[in-house]
N, C-alpha and C positions, 0 to 999 in steps of 0.2 A: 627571368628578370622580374615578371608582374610576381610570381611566386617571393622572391627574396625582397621587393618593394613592399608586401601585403606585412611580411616575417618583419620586418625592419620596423613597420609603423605600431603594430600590435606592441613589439617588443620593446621597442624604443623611444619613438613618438609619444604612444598613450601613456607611457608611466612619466615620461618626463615633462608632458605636455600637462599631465593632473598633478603633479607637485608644483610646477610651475604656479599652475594657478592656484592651489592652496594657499602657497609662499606669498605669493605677491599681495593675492586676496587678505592674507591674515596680517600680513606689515602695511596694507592698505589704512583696513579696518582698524589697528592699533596703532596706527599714527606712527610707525617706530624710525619712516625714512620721510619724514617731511611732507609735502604737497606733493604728490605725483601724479601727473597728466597724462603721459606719454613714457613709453620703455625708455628712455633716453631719461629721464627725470628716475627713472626707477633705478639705472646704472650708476646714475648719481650723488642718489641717495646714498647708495655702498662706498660710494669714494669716500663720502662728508663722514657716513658713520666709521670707516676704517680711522681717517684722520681723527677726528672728534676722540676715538679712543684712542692713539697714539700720544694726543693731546692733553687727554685726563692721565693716564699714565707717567708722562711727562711730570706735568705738576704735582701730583699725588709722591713724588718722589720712591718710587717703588713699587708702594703700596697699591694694589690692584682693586679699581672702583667696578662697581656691578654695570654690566652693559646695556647697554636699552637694549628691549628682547627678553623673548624668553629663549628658552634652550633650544628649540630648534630651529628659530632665526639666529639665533647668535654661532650655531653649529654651519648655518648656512653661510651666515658672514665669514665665518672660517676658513671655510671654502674657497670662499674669492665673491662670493655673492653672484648673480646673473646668474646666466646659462651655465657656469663652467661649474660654480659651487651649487646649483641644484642638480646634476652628474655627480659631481663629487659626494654631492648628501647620499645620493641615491645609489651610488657604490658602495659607498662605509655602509649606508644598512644592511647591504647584498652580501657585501661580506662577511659584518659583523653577524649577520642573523643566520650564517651559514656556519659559521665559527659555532655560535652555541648552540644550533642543531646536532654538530660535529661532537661539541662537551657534551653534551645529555645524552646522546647515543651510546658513548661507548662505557658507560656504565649498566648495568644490569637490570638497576631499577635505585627506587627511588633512597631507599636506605643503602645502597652501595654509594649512592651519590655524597649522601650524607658522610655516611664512612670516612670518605674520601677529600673530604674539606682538611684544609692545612696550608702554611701561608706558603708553598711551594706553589700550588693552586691557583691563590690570591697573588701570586710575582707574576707565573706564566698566563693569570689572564690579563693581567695589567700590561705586560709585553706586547702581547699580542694583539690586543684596542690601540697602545702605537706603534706597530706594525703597520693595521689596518687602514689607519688616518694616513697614512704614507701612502699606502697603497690609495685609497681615495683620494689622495692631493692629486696623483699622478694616473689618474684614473683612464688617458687615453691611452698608454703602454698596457692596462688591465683590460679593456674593452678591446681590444685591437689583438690581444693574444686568446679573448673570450669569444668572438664573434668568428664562428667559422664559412666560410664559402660567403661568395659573392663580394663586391666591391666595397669595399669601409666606408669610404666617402657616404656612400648611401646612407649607411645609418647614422654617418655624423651630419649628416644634412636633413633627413628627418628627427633624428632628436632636437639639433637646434630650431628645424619647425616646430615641433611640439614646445617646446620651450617658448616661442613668439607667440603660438598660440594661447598658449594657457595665460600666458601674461597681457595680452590682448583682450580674453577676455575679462579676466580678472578687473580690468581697467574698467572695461567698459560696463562691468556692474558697478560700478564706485559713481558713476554718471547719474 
């Protein structure tokens, strides 16, 4: 059990715990979700900014206006923001970043790669980025089939520590 708690916090905990705080820290510092005091203020902030764009969308009649954020807050809002789209973020990299080790690998070197350019290429990597984002929405069915031995729970309950963590302190540098 101390063995799979130690596995869980390394594996789980600390990477979701320091994106956490990245996240929060950097839409802190850029102003992008209002005044935030307290996580509860920072959950908030993702409410007003989902609305706010559903909002501009609305009025814009179609037309799609640029979101407060940059790409990888507005990747995170995507998610669902909080705890659930900083997992989700950190899935779709896992994924995604396993996906083009997978493409570069199985060409021979660099001028096969080349070669190999064609917009069949450009369709199936396009599919598979939304594949991926699916698979990342839905990231507890992909963690729960990735995570072998020991109790789930565990490491859904240390990630969401790390998660409270990192947003915890992110806060309290903002002080």
């Amino acid at each position: 059990m101390l063995r799979e708690l130690l596995i869980a916090i390394l594996n789980a905990g600390l990477p979701v715990g320091l994106a956490s705080f990245a996240l929060t820290w950097w839409a802190i510092k850029k102003n992008y979700l209002g005044e935030i005091n307290t996580i509860k203020d920072l959950e908030a902030g993702f409410k007003k900014q989902k609305k706010d764009k559903k909002d501009k969308k609305k009025e814009k009649n179609g037309e799609q206006s640029k979101p407060a954020g940059d790409l990888l807050h507005n990747k995170w809002l995507a998610f669902g923001g909080g705890f659930y789209g900083v997992v989700g973020l950190l899935t779709y990299a896992r994924v995604e970043l396993g996906e083009i080790r997978d493409f570069i690998q199985q060409f021979e070197g660099f001028w096969a790669l080349i070669s190999g350019v064609s917009l069949d290429m450009f369709i199936d990597l396009f599919i598979d980025s939304i594949m991926n984002f699916v698979v990342a929405i839905a990231w507890p069915a992909y963690w729960i089939s990735e995570i072998r031995g020991g109790p789930i729970w565990i490491w859904f309950a240390i990630a969401y520590g790390g998660y409270w963590a990192g947003a915890r302190l992110a806060l309290q540098l903002k002080k």
